[in-house]
C-alpha positions in Angstrom: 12.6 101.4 -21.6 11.3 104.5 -19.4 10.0 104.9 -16.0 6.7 103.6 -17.2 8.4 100.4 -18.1 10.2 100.0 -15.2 7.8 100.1 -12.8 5.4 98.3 -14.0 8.5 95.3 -14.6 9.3 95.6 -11.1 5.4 95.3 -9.6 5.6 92.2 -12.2 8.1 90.8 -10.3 7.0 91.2 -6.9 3.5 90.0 -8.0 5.1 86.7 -8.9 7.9 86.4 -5.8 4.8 87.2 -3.6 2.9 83.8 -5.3 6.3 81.7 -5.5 6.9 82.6 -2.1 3.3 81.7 -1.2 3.2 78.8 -3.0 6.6 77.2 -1.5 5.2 78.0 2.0 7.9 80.3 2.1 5.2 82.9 3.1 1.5 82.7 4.8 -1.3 84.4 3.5 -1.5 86.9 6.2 -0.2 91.0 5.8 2.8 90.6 4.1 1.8 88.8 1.2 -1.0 90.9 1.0 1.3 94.4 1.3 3.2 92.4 -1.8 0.1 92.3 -3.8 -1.2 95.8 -3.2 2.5 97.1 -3.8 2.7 95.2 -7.2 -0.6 96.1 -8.4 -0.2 99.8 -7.7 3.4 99.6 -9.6 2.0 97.6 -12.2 -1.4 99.8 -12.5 1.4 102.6 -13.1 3.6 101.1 -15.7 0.1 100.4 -17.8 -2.2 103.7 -17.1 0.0 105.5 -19.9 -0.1 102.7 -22.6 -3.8 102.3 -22.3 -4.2 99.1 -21.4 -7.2 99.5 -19.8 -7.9 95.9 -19.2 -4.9 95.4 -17.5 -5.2 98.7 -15.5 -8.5 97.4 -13.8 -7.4 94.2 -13.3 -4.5 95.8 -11.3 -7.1 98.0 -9.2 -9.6 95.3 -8.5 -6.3 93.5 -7.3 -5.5 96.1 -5.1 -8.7 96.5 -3.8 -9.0 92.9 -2.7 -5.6 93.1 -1.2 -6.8 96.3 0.5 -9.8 94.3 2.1 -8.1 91.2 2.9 -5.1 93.4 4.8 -8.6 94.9 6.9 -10.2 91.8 7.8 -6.6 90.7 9.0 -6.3 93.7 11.6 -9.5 93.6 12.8 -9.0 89.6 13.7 -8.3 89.1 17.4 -5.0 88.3 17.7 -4.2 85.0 20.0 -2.7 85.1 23.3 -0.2 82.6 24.5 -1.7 83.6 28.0 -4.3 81.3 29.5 -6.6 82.2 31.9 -7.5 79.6 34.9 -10.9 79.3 35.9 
């Protein structure tokens, strides 16, 4: 196993603790689980770019990308205040 290998193992498994975790409402879908996705698709878009598996490579950059977005949309949100005006 090299480095290749390794990497792309270990943005395997975040991909997948990042879903369990979603899917066990252990997490929300908000910036962490989207960090988790970006993270594991850049590892795992690493691990693959030297075998060629250029199916798999664009998968992993599409995946990013759409994490990328959804992490923007989140920031630009306005965030809710537990401060209430009177009128």
């Amino acid at each position: 196993m090299d480095f290749f290998d390794i990497v792309g193992w270990v943005g395997m498994i975040l991909v997948l603790l990042a879903y369990i975790l979603l899917s066990t409402n252990k997490l929300k879908n908000g910036v962490t689980y989207q960090i988790m996705n970006l993270l594991a698709a850049v590892l795992m878009a690493i691990g693959l770019y030297p075998k060629n598996a250029w199916f798999s490579f664009v998968l992993q950059v599409v995946w990013g990308i759409v994490a990328i977005i959804a992490i923007l949309k989140m920031q630009k949100k306005p965030q809710k205040t537990s401060s209430h005006k009177k009128k």
